[in-house]
SEZA-15488 format. One line per 2 residues: number of its first residue (from 1); their letters; for each residue x, y, z of N, C-alpha, C, CB. Coordinates in steps of 0.1 Angstrom, whole numbers. Each point is the difference from the previous one (the first is absolute). Last residue first. Glycine has a CB too. Example, Ala and Ser with C-alpha at 12.3 -4.5 7.8 and 13.67 -1.06 7.14 Angstrom:
2
2 = sa = 128,-22,71,9,11,0,-8,11,8,12,-6,-22 ~ -9,-51,21,-9,12,0,9,12,0,-19,-12,12
//
This chain:
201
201 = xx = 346,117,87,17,-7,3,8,8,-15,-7,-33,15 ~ -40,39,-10,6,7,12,14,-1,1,-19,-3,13
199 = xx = -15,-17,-45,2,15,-7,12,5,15,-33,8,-18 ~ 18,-53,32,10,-4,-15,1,20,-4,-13,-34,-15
197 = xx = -20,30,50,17,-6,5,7,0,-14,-6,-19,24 ~ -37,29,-34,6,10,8,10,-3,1,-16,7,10
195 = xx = -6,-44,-30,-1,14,-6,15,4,7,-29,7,-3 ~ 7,-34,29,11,-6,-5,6,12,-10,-9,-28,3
193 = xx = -28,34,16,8,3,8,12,-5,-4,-15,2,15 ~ -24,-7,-44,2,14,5,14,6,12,-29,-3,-4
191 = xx = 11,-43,-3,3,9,-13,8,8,0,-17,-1,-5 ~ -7,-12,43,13,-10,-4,4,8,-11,-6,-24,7
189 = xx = -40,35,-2,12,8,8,15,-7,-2,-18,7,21 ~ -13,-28,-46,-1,16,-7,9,7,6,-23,2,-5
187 = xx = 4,-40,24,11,-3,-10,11,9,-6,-18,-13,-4 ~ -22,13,34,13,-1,10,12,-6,-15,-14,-8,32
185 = xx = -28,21,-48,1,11,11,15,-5,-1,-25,4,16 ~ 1,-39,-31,2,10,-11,7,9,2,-17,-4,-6
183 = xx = -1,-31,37,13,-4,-7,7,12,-9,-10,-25,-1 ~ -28,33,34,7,-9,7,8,-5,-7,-14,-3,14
181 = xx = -14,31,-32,3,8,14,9,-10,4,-22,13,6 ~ 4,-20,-46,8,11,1,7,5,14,-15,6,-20
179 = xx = -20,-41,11,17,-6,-3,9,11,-3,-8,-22,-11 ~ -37,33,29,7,-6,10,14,-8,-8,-24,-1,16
177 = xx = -4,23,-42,2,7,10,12,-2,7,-21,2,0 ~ -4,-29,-32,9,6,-6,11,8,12,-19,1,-22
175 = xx = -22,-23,33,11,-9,-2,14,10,-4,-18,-21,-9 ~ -20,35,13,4,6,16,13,-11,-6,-25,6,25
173 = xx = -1,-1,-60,5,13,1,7,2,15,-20,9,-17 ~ -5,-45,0,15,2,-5,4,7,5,0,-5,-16
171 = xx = -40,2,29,4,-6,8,18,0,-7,-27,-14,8 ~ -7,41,-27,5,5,15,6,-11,8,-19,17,2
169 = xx = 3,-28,-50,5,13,5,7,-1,10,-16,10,-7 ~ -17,-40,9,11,-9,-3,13,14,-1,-17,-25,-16
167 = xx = -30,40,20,8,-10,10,10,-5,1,-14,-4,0 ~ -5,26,-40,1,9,12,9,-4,11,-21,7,-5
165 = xx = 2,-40,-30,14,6,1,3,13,8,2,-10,-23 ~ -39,-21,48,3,7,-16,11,2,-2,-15,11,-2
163 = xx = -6,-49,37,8,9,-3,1,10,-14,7,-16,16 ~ -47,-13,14,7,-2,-14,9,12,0,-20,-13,-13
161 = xx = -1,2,59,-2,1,-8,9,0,-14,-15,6,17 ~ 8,-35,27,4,9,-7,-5,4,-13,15,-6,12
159 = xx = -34,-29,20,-3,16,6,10,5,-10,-8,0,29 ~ 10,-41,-40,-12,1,-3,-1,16,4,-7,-27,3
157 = xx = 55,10,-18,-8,-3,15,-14,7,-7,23,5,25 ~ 20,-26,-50,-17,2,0,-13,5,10,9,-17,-13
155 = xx = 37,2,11,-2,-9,5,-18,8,-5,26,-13,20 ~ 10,37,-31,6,-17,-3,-9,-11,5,26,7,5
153 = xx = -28,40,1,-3,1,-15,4,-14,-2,4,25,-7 ~ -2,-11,56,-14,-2,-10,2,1,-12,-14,8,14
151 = xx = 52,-8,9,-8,-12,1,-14,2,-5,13,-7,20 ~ 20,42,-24,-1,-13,-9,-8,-10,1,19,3,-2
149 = xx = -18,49,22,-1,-15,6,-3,-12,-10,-8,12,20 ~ 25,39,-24,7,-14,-2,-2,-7,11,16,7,-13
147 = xx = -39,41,-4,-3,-13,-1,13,-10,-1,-22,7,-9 ~ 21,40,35,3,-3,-16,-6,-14,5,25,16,-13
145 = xx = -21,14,48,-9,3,-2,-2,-6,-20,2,22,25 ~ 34,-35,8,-17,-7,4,-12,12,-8,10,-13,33
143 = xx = 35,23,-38,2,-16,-4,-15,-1,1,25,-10,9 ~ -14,49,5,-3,1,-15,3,-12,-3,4,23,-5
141 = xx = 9,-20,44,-14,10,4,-5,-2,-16,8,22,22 ~ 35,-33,-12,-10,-12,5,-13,6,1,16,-13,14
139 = xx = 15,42,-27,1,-8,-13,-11,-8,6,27,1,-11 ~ -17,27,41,-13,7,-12,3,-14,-12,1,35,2
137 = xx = 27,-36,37,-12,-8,6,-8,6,-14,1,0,33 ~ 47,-11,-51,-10,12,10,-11,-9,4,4,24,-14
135 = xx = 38,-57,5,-9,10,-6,-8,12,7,1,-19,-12 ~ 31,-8,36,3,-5,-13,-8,14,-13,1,-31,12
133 = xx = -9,24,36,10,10,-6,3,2,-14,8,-4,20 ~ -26,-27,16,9,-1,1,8,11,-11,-7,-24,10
131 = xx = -41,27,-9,7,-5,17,16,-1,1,-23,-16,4 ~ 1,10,-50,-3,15,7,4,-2,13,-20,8,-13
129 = xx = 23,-45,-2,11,9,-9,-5,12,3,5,-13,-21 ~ -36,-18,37,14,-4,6,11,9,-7,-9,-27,3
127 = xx = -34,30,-24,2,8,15,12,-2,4,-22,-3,8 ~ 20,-22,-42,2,16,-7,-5,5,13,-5,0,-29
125 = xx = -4,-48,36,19,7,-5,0,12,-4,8,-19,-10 ~ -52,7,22,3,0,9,19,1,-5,-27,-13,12
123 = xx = 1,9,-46,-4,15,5,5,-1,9,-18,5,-6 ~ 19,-45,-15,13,11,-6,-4,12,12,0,-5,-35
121 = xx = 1,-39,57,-6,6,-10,6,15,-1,-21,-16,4 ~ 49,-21,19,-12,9,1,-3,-2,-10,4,15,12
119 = xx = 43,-15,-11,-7,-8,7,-14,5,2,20,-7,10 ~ 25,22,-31,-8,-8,-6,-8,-9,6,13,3,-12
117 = xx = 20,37,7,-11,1,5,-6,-11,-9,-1,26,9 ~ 45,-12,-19,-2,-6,14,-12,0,3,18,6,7
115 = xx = -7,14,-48,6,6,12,2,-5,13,-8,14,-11 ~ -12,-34,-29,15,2,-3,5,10,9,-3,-6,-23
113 = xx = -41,-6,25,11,-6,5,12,-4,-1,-13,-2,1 ~ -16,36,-17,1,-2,15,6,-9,7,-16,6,-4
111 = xx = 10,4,-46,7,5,5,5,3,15,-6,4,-21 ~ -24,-40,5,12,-3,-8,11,15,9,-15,-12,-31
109 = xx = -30,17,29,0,-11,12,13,-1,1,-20,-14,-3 ~ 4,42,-30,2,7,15,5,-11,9,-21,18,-1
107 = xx = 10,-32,-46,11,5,5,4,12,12,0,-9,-22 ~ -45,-21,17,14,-7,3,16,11,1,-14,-25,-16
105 = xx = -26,47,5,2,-1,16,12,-14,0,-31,11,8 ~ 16,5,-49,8,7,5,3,-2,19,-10,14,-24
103 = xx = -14,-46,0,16,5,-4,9,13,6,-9,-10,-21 ~ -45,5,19,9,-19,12,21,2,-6,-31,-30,-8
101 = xx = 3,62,-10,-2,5,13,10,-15,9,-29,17,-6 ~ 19,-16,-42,9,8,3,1,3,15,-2,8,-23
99 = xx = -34,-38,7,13,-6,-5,13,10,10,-11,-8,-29 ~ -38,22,25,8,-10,12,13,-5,0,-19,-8,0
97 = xx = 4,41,-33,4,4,15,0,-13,4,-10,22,6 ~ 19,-16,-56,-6,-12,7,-1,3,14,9,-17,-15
95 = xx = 15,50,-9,-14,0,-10,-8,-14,2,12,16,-19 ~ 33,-8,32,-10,10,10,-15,0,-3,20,17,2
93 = xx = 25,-39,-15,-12,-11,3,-10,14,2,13,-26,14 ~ 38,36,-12,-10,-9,-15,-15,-3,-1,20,-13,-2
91 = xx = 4,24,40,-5,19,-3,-6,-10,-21,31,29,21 ~ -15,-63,11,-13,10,5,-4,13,-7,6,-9,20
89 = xx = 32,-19,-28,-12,-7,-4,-12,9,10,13,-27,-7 ~ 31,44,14,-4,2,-12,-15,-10,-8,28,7,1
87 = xx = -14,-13,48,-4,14,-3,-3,1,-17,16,10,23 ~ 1,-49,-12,-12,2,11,-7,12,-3,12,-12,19
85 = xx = 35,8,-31,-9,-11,-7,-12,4,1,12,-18,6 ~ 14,38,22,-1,5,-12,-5,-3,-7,12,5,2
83 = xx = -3,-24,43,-10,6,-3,-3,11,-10,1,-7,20 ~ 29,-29,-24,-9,-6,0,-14,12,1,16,-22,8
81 = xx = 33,34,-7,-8,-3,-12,-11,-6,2,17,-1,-11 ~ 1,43,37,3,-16,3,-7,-9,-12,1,4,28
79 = xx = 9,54,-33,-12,-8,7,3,-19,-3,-20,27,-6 ~ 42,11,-22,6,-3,21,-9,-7,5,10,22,9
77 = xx = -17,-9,-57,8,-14,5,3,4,10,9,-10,-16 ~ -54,31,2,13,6,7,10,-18,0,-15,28,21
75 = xx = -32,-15,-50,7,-9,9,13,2,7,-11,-12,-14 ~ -29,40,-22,18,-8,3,1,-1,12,12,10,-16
73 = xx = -59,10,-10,6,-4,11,14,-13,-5,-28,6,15 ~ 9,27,-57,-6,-12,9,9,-5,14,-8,-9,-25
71 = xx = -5,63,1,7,-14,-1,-1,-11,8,13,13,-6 ~ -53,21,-14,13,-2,13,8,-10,-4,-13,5,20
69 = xx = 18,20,-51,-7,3,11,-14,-5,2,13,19,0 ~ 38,-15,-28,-14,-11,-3,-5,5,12,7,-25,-12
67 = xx = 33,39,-26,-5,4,11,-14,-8,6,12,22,-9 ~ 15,-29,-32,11,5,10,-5,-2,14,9,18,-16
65 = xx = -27,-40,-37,-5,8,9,17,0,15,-35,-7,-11 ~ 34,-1,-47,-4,-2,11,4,7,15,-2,-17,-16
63 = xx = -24,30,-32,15,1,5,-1,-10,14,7,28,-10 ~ -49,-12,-13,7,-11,-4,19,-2,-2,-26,2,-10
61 = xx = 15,46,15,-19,-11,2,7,-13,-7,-28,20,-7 ~ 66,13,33,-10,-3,-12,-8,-10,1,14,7,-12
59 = xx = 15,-1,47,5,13,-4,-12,3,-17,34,-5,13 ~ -54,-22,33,11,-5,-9,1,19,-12,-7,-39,2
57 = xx = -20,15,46,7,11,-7,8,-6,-13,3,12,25 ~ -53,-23,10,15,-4,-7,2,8,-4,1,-18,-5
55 = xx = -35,4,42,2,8,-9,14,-3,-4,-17,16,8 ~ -30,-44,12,13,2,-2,4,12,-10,0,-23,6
53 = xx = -48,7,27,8,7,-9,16,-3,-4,-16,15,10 ~ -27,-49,5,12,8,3,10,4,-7,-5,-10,15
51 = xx = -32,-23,-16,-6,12,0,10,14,1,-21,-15,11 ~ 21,-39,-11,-3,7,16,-4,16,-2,20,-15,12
49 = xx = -13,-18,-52,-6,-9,11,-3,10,10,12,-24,-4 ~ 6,46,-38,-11,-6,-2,-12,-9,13,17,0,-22
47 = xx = 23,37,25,-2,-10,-1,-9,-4,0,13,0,3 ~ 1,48,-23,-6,-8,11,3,-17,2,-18,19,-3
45 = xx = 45,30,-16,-3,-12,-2,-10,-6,10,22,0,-9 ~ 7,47,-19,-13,-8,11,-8,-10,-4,-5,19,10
43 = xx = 58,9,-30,-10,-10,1,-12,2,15,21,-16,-14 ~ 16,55,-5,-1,-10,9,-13,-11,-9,8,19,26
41 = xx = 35,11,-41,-10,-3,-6,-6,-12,9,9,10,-23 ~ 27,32,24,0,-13,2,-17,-4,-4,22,0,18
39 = xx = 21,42,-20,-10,-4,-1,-3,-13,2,1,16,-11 ~ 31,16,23,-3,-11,11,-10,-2,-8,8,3,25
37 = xx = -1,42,-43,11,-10,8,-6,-10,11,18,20,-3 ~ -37,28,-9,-2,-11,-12,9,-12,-1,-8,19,-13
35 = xx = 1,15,50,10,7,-11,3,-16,-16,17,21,28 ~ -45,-27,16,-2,17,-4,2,6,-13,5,2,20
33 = xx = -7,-59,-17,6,10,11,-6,17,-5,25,-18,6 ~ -53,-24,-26,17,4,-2,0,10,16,5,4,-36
31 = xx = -40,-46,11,1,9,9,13,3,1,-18,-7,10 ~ -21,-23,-38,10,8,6,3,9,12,-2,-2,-19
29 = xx = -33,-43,6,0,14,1,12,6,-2,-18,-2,14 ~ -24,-41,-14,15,1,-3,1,14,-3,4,-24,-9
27 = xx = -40,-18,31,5,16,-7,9,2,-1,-11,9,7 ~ -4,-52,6,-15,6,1,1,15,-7,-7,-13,25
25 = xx = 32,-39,-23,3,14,-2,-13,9,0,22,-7,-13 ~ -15,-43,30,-4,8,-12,0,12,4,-13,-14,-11
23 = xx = 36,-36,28,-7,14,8,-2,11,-16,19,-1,31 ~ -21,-53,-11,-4,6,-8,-3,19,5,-9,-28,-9
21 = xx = 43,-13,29,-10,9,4,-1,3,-13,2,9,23 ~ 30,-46,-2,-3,2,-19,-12,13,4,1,-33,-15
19 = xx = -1,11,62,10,0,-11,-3,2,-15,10,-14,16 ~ -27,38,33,-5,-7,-9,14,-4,-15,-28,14,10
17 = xx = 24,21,26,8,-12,-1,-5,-8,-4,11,4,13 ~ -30,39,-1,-4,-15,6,6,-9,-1,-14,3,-3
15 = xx = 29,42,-4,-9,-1,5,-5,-14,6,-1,19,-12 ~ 28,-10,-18,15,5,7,-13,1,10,27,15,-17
13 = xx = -29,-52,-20,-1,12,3,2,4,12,-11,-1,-16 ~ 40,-28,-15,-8,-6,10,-7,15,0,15,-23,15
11 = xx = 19,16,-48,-1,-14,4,-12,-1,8,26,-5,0 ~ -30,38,-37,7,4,13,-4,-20,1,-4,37,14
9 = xx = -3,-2,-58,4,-14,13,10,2,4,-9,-18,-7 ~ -32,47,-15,10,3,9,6,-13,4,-10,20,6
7 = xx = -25,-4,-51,3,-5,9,10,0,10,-10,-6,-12 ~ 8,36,-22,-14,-6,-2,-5,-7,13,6,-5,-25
5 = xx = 46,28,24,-12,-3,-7,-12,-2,4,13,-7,-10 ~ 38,15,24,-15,13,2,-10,-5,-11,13,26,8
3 = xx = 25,-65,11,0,12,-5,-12,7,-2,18,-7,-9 ~ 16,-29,41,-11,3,-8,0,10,-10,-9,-7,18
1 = x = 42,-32,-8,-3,13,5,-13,5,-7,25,5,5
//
């Protein structure tokens, strides 16, 4: 576990995901409630490779730390394992865009056909899921406006250009989306309904 020192380890940073991150404390401050209660003693941290703020809490300077902002993206286990796989090496990788983009779009591929949609190309199956319902037409509207055309980061296409982690970003970010909407969601309701019946009987 970590703690509010000098240095911050963290396994990965919560920005680029870079493993082992060099993050150095840039300031260190108090702070209590109105009535002098809840004191806590935050840390500011950058990472050395991407530049990105981290902030930490802990109840004392060199105590270890409670509170971490931002926290690092978690993987929902409802989501089918392969396209979890797929997904967690992408949000790892983010700080290589080609890398993370050709993944994250496998685990779109993965969660498509784990719905039955496996013929085509990806864009043309995520219309096919908008048409049949599966997903909103805005999700397919926000598929084609994110980079997951893998084939040019795999094959080097000459007319593409070089993805940034910006890129790679927004492409998890539909990943992320869409395994909420189609495993995460209808899980949550089951849940929730099973819940209800068992508090009813």
């Amino acid at each position: 576990m970590a703690s509010l020192g000098v240095l911050l380890d963290l396994r990965r940073c919560p920005h680029c995901r870079v493993d082992n991150p060099n993050l150095v404390r840039q300031n260190i401050f108090k702070t209590s409630a109105y009535d002098s209660t809840n004191q806590r003693f935050w840390g500011i941290y950058t990472c050395n490779r991407c530049g990105g703020v981290i902030t930490a809490a802990a109840w004392a300077e060199n105590q270890y730390v409670n509170e971490i902002y931002p926290n690092g993206i978690e993987v929902d286990q409802n989501i089918p394992t392969k396209a979890k796989a797929f997904l967690n090496q992408a949000i790892d990788s983010i700080h290589a865009p080609s890398g993370a983009i050709m993944l994250a779009a496998s685990s779109i591929d993965a969660m498509l056909k784990e719905k039955g949609y496996k013929d085509g190309k990806l864009y043309g199956r995520i219309n096919k899921a908008a048409t049949d319902y599966l997903i909103t037409v805005e999700m397919a509207k926000w598929a084609h406006e994110v980079r997951l055309d893998a084939n040019d980061e795999r094959h080097a296409d000459d007319e593409a250009e070089l993805p940034n982690s910006i890129d790679a970003k927004k492409t998890i970010d539909f990943a992320l989306a869409l395994a909420e909407y189609l495993f995460i969601l209808p899980s949550r309701i089951q849940r929730g309904i099973k819940d209800a019946t068992v508090t009813e009987e």
